[in-house]
C-alpha positions in Angstrom: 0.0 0.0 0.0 1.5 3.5 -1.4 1.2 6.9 1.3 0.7 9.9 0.0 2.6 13.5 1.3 -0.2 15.8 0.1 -1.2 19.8 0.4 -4.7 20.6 1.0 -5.8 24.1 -0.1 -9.0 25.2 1.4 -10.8 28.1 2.3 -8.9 30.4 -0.3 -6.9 31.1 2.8 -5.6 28.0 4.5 -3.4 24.8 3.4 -2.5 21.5 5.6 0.1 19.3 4.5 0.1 15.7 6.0 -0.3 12.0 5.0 -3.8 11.4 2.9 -5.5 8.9 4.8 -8.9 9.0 3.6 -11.1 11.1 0.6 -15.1 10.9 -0.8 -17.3 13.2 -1.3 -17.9 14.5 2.0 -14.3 14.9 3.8 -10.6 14.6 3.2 -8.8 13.2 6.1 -5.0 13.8 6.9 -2.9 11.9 9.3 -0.6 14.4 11.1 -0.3 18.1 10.6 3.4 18.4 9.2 3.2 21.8 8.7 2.9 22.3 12.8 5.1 19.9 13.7 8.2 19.6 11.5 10.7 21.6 9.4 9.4 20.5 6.0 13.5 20.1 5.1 13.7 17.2 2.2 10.4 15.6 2.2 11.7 11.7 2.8 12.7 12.3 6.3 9.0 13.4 7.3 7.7 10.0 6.8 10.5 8.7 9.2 10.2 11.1 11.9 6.1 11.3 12.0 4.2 8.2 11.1 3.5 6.8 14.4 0.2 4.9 16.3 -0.5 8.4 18.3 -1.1 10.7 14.9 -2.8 14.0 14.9 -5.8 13.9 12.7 -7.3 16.2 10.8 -10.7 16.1 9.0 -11.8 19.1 6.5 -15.0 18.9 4.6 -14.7 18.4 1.1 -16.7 21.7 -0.3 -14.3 23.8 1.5 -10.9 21.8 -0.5 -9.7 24.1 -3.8 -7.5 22.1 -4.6 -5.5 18.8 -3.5 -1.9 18.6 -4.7 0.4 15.6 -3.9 4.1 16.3 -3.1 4.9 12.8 -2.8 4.2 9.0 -3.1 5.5 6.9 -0.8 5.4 3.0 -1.3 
């Protein structure tokens, strides 16, 4: 199963970069809020340092995400 490192624009104001965990029609879920907790640095080490059992979760409904960009694809 691939991960992927994605940026979630939404709200013409706001952006959260984490791991996608989940998407429909209603909500995108991210697993940790790397923006808050890391210095974005090269992108690999992220996945190292923050995938863990006790991950921050964040839920944003789907008419308020402009746009969904993946940085990157982790296998």
């Amino acid at each position: 199963m691939s991960m992927q490192i994605c940026c979630v624009h939404y709200n013409d104001k706001f952006k959260s970069i984490g791991f996608l965990y989940f998407k429909n029609d209603r909500v995108v879920i991210l697993l940790n809020d790397l923006t808050n907790k890391a210095n974005l640095g090269p992108i690999k080490d992220i996945c190292n340092n923050y995938v863990e059992p006790e991950a921050s979760i964040m839920i944003i409904p789907r008419d308020q995400v402009m746009d969904i960009e993946i940085l990157q694809e982790i296998e």
